[in-house]
N, C-alpha and C positions, 0 to 999 in steps of 0.2 A: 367502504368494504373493509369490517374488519376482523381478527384474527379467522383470516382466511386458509385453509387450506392449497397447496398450487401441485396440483395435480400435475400438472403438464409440465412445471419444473422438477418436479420430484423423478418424474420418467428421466430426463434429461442428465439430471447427478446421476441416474441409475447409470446410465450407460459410461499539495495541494497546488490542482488547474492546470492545463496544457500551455506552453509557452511555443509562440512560433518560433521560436531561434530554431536553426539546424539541428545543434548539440543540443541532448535535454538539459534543462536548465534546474531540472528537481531533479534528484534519486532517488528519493524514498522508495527503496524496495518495501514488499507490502512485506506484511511480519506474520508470523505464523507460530503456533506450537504445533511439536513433535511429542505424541504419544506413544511412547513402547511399551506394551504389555506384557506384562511380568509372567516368568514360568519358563522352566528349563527340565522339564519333564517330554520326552518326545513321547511316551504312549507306548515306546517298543522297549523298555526294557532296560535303555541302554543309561538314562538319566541324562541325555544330551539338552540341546536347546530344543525347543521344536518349530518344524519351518514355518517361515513367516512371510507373509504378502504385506508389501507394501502399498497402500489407499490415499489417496489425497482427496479429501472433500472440500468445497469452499463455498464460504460462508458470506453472503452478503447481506450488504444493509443499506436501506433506503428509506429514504423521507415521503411519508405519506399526506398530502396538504387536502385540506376541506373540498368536496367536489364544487367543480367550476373558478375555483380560485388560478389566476394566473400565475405559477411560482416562476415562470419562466422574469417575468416582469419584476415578481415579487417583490408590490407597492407600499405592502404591509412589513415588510422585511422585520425581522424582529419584535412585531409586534404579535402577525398573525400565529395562531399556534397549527403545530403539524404532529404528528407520531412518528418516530425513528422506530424501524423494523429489521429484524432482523431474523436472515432465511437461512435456514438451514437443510440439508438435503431438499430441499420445495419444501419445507415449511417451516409456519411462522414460531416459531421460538422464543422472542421477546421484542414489546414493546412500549415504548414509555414517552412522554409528551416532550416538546422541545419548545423553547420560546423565554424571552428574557426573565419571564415567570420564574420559569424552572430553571433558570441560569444554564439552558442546554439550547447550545448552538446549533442549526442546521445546515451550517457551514461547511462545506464538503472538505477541507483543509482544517477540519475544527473537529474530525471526525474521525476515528480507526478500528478500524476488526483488530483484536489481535488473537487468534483462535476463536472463540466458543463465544469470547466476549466485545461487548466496546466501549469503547473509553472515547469522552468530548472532554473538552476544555472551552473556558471562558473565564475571559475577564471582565472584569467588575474596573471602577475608578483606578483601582487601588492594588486587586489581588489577582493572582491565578488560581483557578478552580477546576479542579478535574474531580470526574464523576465517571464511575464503572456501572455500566447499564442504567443509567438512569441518576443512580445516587450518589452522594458526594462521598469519595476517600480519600481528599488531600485538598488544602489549601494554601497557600506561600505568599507572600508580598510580593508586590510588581506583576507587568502586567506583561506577558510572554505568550508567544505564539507558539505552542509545543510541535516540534519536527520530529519528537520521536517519544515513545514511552514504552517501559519493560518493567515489567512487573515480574518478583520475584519472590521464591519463599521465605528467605531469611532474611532480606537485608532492606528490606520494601519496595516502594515503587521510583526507578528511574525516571527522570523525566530531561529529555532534551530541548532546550526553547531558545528561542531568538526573540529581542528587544522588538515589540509593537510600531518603535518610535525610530527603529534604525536599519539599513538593510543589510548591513551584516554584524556579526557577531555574534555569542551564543554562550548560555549556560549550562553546565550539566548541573542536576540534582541527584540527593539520595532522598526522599520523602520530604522535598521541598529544601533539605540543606546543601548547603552550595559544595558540590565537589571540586568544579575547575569551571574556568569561564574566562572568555578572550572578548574585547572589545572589536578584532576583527575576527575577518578568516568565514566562511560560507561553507555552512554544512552539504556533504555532496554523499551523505549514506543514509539507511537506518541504523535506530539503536538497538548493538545487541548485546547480549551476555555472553561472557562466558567464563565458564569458574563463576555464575556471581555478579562478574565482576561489567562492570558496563563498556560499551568499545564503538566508537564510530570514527569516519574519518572527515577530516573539514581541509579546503583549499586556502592557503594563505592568498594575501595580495599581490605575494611574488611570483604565485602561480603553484607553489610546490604543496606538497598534499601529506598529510599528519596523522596519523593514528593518534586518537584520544584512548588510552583506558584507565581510568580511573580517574587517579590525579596526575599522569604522567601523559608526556609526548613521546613520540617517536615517528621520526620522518619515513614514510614510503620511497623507494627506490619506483622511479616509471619515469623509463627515458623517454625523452623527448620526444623519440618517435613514433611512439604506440601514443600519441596525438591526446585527447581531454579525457579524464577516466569521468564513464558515464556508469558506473555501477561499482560497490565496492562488501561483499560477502566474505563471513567469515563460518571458517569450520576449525574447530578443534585448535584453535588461536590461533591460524593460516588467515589471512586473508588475502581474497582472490578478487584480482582486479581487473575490470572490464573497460577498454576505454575505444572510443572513435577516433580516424584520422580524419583528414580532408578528404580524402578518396573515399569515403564512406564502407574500411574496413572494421569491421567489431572485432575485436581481439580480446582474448582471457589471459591474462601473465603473459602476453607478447605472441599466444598460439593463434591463429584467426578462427573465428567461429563465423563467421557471415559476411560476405561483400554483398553489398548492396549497391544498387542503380544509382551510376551519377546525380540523376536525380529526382531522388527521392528524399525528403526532408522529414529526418526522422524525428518523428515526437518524443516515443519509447522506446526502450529497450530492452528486453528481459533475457536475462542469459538464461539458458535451464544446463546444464550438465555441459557438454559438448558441442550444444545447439544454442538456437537464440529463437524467439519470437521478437517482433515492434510490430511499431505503429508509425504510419508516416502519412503524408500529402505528397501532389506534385503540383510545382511551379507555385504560383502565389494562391491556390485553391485552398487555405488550410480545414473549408469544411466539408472537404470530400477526401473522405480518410480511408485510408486502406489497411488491411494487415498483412504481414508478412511472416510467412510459417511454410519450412520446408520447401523456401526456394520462392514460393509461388506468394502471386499478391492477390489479394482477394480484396475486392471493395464493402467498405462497408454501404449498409441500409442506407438510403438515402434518408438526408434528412437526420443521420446521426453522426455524434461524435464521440470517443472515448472521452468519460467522465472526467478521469483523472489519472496520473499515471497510477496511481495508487489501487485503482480499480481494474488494473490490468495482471493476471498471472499465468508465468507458463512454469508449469514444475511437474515434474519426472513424462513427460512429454505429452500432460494435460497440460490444457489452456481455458481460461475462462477472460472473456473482456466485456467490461459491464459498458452501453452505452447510453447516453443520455439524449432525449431528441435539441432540435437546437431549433424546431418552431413548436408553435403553441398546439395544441391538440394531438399531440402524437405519445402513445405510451413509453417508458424504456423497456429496453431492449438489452437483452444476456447471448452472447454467444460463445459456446460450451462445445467445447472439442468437433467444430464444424456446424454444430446445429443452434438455430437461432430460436429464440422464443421470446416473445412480447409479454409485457409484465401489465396489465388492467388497471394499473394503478391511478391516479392524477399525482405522478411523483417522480422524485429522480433516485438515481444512485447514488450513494455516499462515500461507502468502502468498502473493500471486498476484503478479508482473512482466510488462512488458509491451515486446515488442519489436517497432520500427516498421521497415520495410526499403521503398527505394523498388527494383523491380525492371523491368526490360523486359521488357514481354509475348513 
């Protein structure tokens, strides 16, 4: 089935891997551009701004495999070839082949929306390779597992990676040249801009937690008692930090945004503004997963799990969380501000991006 139209997603807009530990054990917040459309004309005379609605669309993308091929198994792993899609409002928008041919991973952790577009990575013997929608724009020596990339006008493309061969420690780049890089320390953000300039935060050994920008450090102040920071966001070179106790309270700069059920074992976490969405299990079930939104838990679909944290978003009190089924024969599965829809595919989800646009009504 291919470049299909989705009808029944399209109504729906109208309206790397999960870790069992308690604490999430990734942060990658999903990454997004902000579109503000130019014009300070209001229409009445006055030469004001004119008013503006803010729209959050999101954008996902999925691996599409040969019908009756078992990707759940996927015996042909990197052999067989699949198509990476990618959906916008319900529909298909772009799509381009994967497989060690094409040096384009299907790897769900290999994989990011970041607005409009997506970017893989893969290594070779020898290199890292990233490719934007399909084609190659950047190649560098050694072989890295990219936890983050930010793409930029002036100064090129960011890229965050951890050693293949080690489990912690990380590099940053500016178009493959090395800006700063630590042999330890565990990335616990994404990468972002600002000014430009590149910013994430990583955990040392000793437990304390760093802001990277650029080429410089700078230690975070987060007592002890506001418990593992599980998210870490920046606005306007603020960064705001979300972290879990053992009581299963979510907290932003030390304010509480969510107590949760002793127990519930939380996967995810997504702060939105004042509020929070996750994703969790209870007791030792981790494949009967529930969400949590506005107090209340809701179970997911049987038979499914959240793809990744990475495919989960709640922003400005939209939510979307892509699931994956976790036996053989069952389509995935999108659930979009309450309402669920099954996707026809023989395929899974990858990543979900997320594009903000202020527009006049």
């Amino acid at each position: 089935m291919r470049h299909f139209v989705w009808l029944l997603m399209a109504a729906l807009m109208a309206a790397g891997s999960i870790s069992c530990r308690k604490i999430i054990c990734e942060c990658r917040c999903h990454e997004y551009r902000e579109d503000v459309l130019p014009g300070n004309d209001t229409g009445d005379g006055t030469g004001g701004e004119p008013e503006t609605v803010k729209v959050t669309g999101f954008n996902i993308v999925l691996a599409e495999y040969p019908d009756g091929y078992d990707w759940l198994r996927d015996p042909d792993h990197g052999v067989v070839e699949c198509d990476i899609c990618l959906l916008q409002d319900g529909l298909e928008t772009l799509r381009f082949p994967a497989g060690n041919e094409y040096m384009v991973s299907a790897d769900i952790d290999m994989v990011r929306c970041i607005g409009e577009d997506v970017f893989t990575d893969f290594s070779t013997s020898s290199e890292t390779i990233i490719r934007k929608n399909g084609e190659e724009i950047l190649r560098y020596p050694g072989r890295e597992m990219v936890r983050g990339l930010a793409e930029t006008d002036g100064k090129g493309i960011y890229t965050l990676g951890i050693p293949r061969d080690a489990a912690v420690g990380w590099t940053l780049r500016c178009s493959g040249e090395i800006l700063s890089s630590s042999d330890t320390g565990e990335i616990i953000s994404a990468l972002y801009t600002d000014k430009e300039e590149p910013v994430f935060v990583y955990r040392s050994e000793e437990g304390k937690y760093f802001q990277v920008r650029g080429d410089s450090q700078t230690e975070l102040d987060v007592p002890p008692a506001y418990g593992q920071v599980v998210s870490v966001t920046f606005d306007r070179g603020t960064a705001e930090v979300c972290t879990l106790d053992e009581t299963n309270i979510l907290r932003k700069d030390g304010a509480e945004l969510a107590a949760f059920e002793d127990s519930f074992n939380i996967l995810a976490c997504y702060p939105d503004g004042d509020t929070a969405g996750a994703v969790g299990y209870y007791g030792d079930d981790i494949l009967s997963q529930f969400m949590y939104h506005d107090k209340e838990y809701t179970a997911f679909p049987e038979g499914y799990c959240l793809a990744a944290v990475s495919t989960g978003v709640f922003s400005d009190g939209h939510y979307c969380l892509c699931l994956n089924p976790v036996e053989p024969g069952l389509h995935p599965v999108c659930i979009m501000d309450g309402k669920t829809v099954e996707l026809p595919v023989n395929g899974c989800f990858l990543s979900l991006g997320v594009t903000v646009e202020y527009v006049v009504p």
